[in-house]
VMD Tcl script that draws the C-alpha trace (Angstrom):
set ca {
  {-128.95 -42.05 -46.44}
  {-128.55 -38.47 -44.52}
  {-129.95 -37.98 -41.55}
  {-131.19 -34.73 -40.91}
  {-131.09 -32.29 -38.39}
  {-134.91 -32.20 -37.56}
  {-134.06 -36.46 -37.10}
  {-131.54 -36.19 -35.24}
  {-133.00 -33.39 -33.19}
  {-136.24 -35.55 -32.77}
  {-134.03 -38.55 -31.69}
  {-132.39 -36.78 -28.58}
  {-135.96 -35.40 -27.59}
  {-137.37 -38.90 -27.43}
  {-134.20 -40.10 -25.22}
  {-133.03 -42.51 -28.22}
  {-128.96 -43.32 -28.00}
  {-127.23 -42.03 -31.72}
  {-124.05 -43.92 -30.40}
  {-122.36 -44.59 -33.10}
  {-124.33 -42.89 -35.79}
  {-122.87 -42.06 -38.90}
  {-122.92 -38.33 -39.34}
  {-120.26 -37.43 -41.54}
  {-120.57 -33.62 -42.47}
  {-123.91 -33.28 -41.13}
  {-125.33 -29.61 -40.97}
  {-126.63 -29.44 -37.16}
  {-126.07 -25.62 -36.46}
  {-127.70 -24.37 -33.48}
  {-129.09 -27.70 -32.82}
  {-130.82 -28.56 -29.20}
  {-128.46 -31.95 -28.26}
  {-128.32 -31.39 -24.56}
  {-127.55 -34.45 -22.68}
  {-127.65 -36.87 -25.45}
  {-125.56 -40.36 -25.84}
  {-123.40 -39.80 -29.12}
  {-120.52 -42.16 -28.39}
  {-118.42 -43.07 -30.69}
  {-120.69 -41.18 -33.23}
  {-118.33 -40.18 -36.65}
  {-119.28 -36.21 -36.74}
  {-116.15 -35.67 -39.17}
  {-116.51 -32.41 -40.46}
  {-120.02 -31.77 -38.96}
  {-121.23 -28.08 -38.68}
  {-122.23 -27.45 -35.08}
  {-122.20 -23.83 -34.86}
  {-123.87 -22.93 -31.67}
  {-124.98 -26.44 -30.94}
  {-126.60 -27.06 -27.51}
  {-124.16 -30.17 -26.44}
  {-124.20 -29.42 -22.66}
  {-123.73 -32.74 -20.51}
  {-123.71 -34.33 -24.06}
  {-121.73 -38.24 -23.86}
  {-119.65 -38.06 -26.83}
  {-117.49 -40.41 -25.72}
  {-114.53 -41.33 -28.21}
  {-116.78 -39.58 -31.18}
  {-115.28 -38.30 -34.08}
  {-115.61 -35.06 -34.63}
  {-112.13 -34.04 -36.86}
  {-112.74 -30.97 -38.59}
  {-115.80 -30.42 -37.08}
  {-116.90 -26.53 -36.94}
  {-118.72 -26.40 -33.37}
  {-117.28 -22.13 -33.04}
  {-120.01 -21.01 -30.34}
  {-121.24 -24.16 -29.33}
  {-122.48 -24.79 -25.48}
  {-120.89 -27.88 -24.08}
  {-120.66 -27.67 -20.93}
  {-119.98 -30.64 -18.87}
  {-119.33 -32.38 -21.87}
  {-118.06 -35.91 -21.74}
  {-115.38 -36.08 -25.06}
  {-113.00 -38.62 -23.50}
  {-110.66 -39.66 -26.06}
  {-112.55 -37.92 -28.46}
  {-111.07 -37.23 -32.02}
  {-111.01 -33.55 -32.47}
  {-107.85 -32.94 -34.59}
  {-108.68 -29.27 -36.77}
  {-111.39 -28.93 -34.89}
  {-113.04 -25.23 -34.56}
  {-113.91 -24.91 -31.02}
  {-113.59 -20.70 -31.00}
  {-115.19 -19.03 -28.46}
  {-116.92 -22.76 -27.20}
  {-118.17 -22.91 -23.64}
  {-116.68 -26.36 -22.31}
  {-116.60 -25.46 -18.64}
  {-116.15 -28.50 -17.01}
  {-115.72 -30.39 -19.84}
  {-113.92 -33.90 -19.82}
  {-111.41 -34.11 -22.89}
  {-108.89 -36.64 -21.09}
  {-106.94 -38.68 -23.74}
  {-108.56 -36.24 -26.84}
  {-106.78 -35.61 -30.18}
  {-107.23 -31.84 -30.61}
  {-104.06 -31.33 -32.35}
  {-104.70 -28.31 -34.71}
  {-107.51 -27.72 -32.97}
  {-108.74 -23.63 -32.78}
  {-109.91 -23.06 -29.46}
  {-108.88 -19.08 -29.25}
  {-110.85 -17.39 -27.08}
  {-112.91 -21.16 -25.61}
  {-113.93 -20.91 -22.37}
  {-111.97 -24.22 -20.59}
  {-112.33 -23.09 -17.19}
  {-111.95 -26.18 -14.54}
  {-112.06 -28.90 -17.86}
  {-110.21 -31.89 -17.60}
  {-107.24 -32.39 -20.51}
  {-105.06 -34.69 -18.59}
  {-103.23 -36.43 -21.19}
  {-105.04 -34.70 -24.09}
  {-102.84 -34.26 -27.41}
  {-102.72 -30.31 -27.87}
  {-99.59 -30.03 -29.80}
  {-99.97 -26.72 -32.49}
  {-103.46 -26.13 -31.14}
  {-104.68 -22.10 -30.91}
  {-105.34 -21.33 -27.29}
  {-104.91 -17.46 -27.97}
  {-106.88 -16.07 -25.49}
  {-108.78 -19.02 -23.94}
  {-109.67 -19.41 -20.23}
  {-108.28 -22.62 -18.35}
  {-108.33 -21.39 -14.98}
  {-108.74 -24.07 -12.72}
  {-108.49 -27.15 -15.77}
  {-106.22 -30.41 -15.28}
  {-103.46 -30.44 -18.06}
  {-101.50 -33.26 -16.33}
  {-98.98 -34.84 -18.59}
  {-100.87 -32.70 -21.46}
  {-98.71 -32.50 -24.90}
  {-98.68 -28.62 -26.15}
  {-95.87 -28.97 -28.23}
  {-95.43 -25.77 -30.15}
  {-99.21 -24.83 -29.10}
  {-99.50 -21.24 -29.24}
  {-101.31 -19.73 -26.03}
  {-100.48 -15.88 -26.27}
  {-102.47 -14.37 -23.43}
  {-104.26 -17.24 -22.21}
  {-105.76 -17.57 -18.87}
  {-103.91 -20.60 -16.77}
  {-104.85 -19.46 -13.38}
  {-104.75 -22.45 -11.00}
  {-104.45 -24.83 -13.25}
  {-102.47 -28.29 -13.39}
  {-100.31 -28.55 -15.94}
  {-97.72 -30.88 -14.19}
  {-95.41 -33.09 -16.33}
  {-96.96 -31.25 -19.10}
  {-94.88 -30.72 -22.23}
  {-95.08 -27.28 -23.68}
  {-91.46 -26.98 -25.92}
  {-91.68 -24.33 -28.40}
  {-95.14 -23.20 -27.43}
  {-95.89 -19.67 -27.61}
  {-97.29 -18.35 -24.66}
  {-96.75 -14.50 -24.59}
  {-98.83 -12.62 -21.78}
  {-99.91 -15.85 -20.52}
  {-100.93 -15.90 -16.99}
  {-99.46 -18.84 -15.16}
  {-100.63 -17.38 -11.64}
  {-100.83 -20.31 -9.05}
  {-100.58 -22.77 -11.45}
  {-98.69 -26.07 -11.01}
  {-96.21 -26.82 -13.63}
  {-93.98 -29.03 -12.03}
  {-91.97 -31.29 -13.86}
  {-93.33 -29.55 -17.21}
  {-90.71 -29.47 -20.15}
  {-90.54 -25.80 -21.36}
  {-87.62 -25.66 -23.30}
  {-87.56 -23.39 -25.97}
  {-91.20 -21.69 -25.28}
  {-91.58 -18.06 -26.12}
  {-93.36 -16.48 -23.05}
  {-92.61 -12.84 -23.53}
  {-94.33 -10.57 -20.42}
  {-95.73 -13.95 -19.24}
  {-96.77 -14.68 -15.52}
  {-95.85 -16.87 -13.15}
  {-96.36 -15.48 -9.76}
  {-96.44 -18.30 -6.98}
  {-96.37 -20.53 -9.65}
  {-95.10 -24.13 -8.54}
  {-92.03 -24.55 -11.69}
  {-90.32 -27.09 -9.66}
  {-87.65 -29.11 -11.91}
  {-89.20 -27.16 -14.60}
  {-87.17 -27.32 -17.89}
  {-87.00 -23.98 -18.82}
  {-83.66 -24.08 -21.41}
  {-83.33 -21.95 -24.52}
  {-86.38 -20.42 -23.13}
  {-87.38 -16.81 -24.15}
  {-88.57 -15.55 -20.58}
  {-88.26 -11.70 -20.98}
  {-90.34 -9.57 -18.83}
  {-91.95 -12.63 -17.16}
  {-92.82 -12.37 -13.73}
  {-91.76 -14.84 -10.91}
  {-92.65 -12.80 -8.06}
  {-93.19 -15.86 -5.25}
  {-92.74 -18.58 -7.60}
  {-90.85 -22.05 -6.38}
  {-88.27 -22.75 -8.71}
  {-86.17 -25.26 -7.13}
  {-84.53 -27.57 -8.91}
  {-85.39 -25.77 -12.44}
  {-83.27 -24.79 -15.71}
  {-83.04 -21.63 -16.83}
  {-79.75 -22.82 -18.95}
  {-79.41 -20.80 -22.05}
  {-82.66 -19.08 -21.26}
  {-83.47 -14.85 -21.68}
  {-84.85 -13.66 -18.43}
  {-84.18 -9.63 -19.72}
  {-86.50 -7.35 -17.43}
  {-88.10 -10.65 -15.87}
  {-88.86 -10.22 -12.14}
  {-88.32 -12.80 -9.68}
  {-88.52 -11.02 -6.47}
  {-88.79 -13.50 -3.41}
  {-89.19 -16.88 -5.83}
  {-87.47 -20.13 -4.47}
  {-84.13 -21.03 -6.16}
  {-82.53 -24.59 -4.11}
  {-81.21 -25.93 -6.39}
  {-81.50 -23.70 -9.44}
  {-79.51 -23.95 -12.56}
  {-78.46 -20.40 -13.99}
  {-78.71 -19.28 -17.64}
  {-75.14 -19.14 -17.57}
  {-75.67 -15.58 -19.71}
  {-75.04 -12.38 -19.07}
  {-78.58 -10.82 -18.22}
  {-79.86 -7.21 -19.04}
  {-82.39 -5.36 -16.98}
  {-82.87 -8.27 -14.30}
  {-85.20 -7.32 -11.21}
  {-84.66 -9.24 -8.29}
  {-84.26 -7.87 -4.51}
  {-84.28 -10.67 -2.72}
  {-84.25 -14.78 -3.19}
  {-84.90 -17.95 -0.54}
  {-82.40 -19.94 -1.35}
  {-83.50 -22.59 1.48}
  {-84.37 -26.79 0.64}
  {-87.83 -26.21 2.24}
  {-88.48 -23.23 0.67}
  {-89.34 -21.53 3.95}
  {-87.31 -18.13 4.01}
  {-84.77 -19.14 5.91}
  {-82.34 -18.52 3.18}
  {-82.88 -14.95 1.73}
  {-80.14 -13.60 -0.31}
  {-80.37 -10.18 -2.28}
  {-78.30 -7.69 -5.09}
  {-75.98 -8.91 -6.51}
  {-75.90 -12.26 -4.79}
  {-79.10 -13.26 -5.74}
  {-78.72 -11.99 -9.38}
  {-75.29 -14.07 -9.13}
  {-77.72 -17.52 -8.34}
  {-80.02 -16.34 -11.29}
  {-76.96 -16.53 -13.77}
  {-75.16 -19.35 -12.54}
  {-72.10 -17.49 -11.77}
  {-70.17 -17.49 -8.60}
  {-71.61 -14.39 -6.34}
  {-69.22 -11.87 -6.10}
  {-68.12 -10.68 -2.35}
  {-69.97 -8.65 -0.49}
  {-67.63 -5.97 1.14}
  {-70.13 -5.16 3.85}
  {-72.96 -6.85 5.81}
  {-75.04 -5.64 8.70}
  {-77.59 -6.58 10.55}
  {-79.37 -4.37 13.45}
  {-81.83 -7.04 15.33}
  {-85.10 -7.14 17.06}
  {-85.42 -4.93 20.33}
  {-82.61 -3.13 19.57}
  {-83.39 1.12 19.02}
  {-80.94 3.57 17.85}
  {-81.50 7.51 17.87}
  {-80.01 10.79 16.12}
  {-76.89 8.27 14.31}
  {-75.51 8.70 11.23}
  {-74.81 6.07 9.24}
  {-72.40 4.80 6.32}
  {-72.36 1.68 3.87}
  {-70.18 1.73 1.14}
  {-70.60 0.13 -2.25}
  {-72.39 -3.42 -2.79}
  {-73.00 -3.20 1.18}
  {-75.63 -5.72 2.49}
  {-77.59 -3.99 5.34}
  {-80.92 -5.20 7.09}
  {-82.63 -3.67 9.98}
  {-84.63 -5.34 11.73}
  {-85.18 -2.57 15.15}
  {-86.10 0.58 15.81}
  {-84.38 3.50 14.59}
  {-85.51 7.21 15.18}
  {-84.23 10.70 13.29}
  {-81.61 8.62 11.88}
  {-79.68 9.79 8.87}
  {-78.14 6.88 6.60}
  {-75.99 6.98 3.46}
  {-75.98 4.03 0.83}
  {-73.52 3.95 -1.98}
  {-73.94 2.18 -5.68}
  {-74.99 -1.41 -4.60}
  {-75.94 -1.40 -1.56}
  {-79.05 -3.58 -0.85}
  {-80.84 -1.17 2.22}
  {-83.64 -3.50 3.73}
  {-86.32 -2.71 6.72}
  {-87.05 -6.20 8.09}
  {-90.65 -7.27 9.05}
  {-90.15 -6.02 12.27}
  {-87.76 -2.89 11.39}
  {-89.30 0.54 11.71}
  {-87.49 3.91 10.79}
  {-89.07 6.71 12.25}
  {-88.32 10.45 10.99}
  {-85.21 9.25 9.51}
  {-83.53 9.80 5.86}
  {-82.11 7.97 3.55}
  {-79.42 9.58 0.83}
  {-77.52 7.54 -2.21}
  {-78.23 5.43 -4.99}
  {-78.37 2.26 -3.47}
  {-81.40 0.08 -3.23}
  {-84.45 0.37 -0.52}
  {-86.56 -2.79 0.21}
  {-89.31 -2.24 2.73}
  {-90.65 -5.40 4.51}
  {-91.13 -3.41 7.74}
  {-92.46 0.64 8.05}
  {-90.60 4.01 7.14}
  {-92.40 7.34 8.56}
  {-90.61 10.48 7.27}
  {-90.53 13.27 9.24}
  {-89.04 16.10 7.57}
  {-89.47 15.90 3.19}
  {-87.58 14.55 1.05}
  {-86.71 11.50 3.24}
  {-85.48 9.45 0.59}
  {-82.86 10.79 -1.50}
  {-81.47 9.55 -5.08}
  {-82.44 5.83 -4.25}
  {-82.01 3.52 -7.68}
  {-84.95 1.23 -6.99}
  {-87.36 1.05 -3.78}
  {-89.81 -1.88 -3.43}
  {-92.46 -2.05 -0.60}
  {-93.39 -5.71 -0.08}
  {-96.76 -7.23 0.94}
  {-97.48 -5.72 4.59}
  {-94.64 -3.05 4.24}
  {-95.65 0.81 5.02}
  {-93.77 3.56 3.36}
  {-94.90 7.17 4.28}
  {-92.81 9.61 2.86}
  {-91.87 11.63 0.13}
  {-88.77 10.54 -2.49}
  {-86.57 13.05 -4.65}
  {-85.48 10.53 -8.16}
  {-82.05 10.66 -9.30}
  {-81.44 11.76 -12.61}
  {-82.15 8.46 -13.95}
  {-85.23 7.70 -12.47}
  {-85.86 5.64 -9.20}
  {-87.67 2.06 -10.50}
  {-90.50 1.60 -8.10}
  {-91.73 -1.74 -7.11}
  {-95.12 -2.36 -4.72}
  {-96.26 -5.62 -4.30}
  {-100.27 -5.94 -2.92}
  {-101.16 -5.66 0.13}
  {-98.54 -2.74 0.70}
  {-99.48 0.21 2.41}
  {-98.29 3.79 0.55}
  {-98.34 7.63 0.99}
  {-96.00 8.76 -0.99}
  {-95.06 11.82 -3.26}
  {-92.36 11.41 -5.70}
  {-90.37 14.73 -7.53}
  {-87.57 14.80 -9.69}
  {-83.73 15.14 -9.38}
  {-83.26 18.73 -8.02}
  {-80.61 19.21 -10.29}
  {-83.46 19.27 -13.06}
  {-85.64 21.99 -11.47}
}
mol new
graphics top color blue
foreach p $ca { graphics top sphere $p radius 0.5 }
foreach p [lrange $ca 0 end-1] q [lrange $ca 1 end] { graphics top cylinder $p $q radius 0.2 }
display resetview
């Protein structure tokens, strides 16, 4: 016989257990089940729509099929709970634990996950679209071919995941540990990854165009056979690295650490670091200088010629300095230029601070990025083509920008 919703409602109230209960396509919409014992209770294609299930023990239920769109279950306990198909759209299961759950095919687009426990949950071909999981544990998770376009991953732990062929377009990966996660062959279009830990992250046949790395720790990762077109990887950490072995189109990078420990000890930039990025040998540099700390130079003029490596790290004042196609132009943390200018179309990497004193100071540059704690104060005249401007936060920025006098 049926039990109905007023019964089971009227159960909860009174503190009785419905462990193990058989509710098989029960209509419980909306229902008031907060805190109740429903382990191992068959809710196979139950309608919970909006169903009050906070701190709920549903405990290796079954609840395949189930429509719970809506429903409040926070702090829900649904360890190795059956939810394959599933509806859990728009569901609040903050702090949920789904450890060991079946939610393959589940539709969780748009759930709220945030700080939930899904280590060794089965995900694969779930819908994530959209859903917050900043903070949750997704150790050792499977996600095969999930799809999680624009997802929220903040934070979260998604080590020795497996995500191959997932979708994850305008995901947001920020601080999130994937290490060890297989990624081959995901789609993750514009996604982001910044400080990221992606160490010995399998990454091949991967569709990584316009992703950002900016920070992220990438040693001992594949990008074999991956697309990285327009991705940014400004400062991530490459020991050990394996290219895409591709030819690349649009890649942003200024500078790599190329050091075991990660610590900055081994920054390369240009064409170098793209080099590392593609797994092809790093062509020559013809030129490299480096002006050190203490040292101040006044009223010079100053030459680098094509694909020219140049750092400053001093003082220079009312300086005038001329880069060519290629040349990587950087102001160290502890460089300052002071009323000096800058001519050419090489590129301009600001670490340290650049006054201008007399407009334009910059000339013609191709790309100019200020980094976290650089200054630039100053005024820049683009090139025909358009200077590509890069500011990471926590820079600090006056700056007026006109075109190419040859247009005026």
């Amino acid at each position: 016989m049926a039990v109905s919703l007023e019964e089971v409602v009227e159960k909860v109230k009174k503190g009785e257990k419905l462990d193990g209960e058989e509710l098989t396509g029960a209509f419980l919409a909306k229902a008031v089940l907060e805190g109740a014992s429903m382990r191992r209770c068959d809710l196979e294609g139950a309608n919970l729509e909006g169903a009050r299930l906070a701190r709920a023990n549903m405990k290796g239920a079954s609840l395949r099929e189930a429509y719970l769109a809506g429903a409040d279950m926070r702090d829900v306990n649904l360890d190795n709970a059956d939810l394959e198909g599933a509806n859990l759209e728009r569901a609040n299961l903050v702090g949920a634990n789904l450890a060991r759950a079946n939610l393959e095919g589940a539709k969780l687009t748009g759930a709220t996950l945030a700080r939930a426990k899904l280590t060794h949950a089965q995900l694969d071909s779930a819908n994530l679209g959209g859903a917050d999981l900043s903070g949750a544990n997704l150790a050792n998770a499977d996600l095969v071919e999930a799809y999680l376009g624009g997802a929220k991953l903040l934070a979260c732990d998604l080590s020795g995941a497996s995500l191959s062929s997932a979708a994850l377009e305008e995901a947001d990966f920020t601080d999130a540990n994937l290490s060890g996660a297989n990624m081959e062959d995901v789609r993750a279009e514009n996604a982001r990854f910044l400080s990221a830990n992606l160490r010995k992250v399998d990454f091949r046949a991967a569709n990584l165009s316009g992703a950002q790395f900016n920070g992220a720790d990438l040693r001992g990762a594949s990008l074999e056979g991956s697309r990285i077109d327009n991705a940014v990887f400004h400062g991530a950490k490459v020991a050990g690295l394996t290219g895409t072995g591709e030819e690349i189109v649009g890649l942003i990078v200024e500078w790599l650490d190329t050091s075991v420990e990660g610590d900055g000890s081994g920054r390369v930039v240009g064409a170098v670091a793209q080099a590392l990025l593609l797994g092809i040998t790093p062509p020559k540099a013809p030129e490299t200088r480096y002006f050190g700390k203490g040292d101040v130079l006044k009223n010079a003029t100053l030459e680098f010629g094509e694909g020219a490596s140049v750092e400053i790290d001093s003082r220079f004042e009312e300086c005038e300095i001329i880069i060519h196609n290629g040349t990587q132009l950087i102001v160290g943390p502890h460089g300052i230029l002071h009323g000096c200018k800058i001519s050419g179309n090489g590129n301009i990497t600001v670490f340290g601070q650049f006054y201008e004193k007399s407009s334009p100071a910059i000339i013609g540059a191709k790309r100019i990025l200020v980094s976290n704690g650089g200054v630039l104060v100053g005024s820049v005249e683009q090139p025909t083509e358009r200077t590509v401007f890069a500011f990471e936060p926590g820079s600090k920025l006056r700056l007026s920008v006109s075109k190419s006098r040859h247009e005026r």
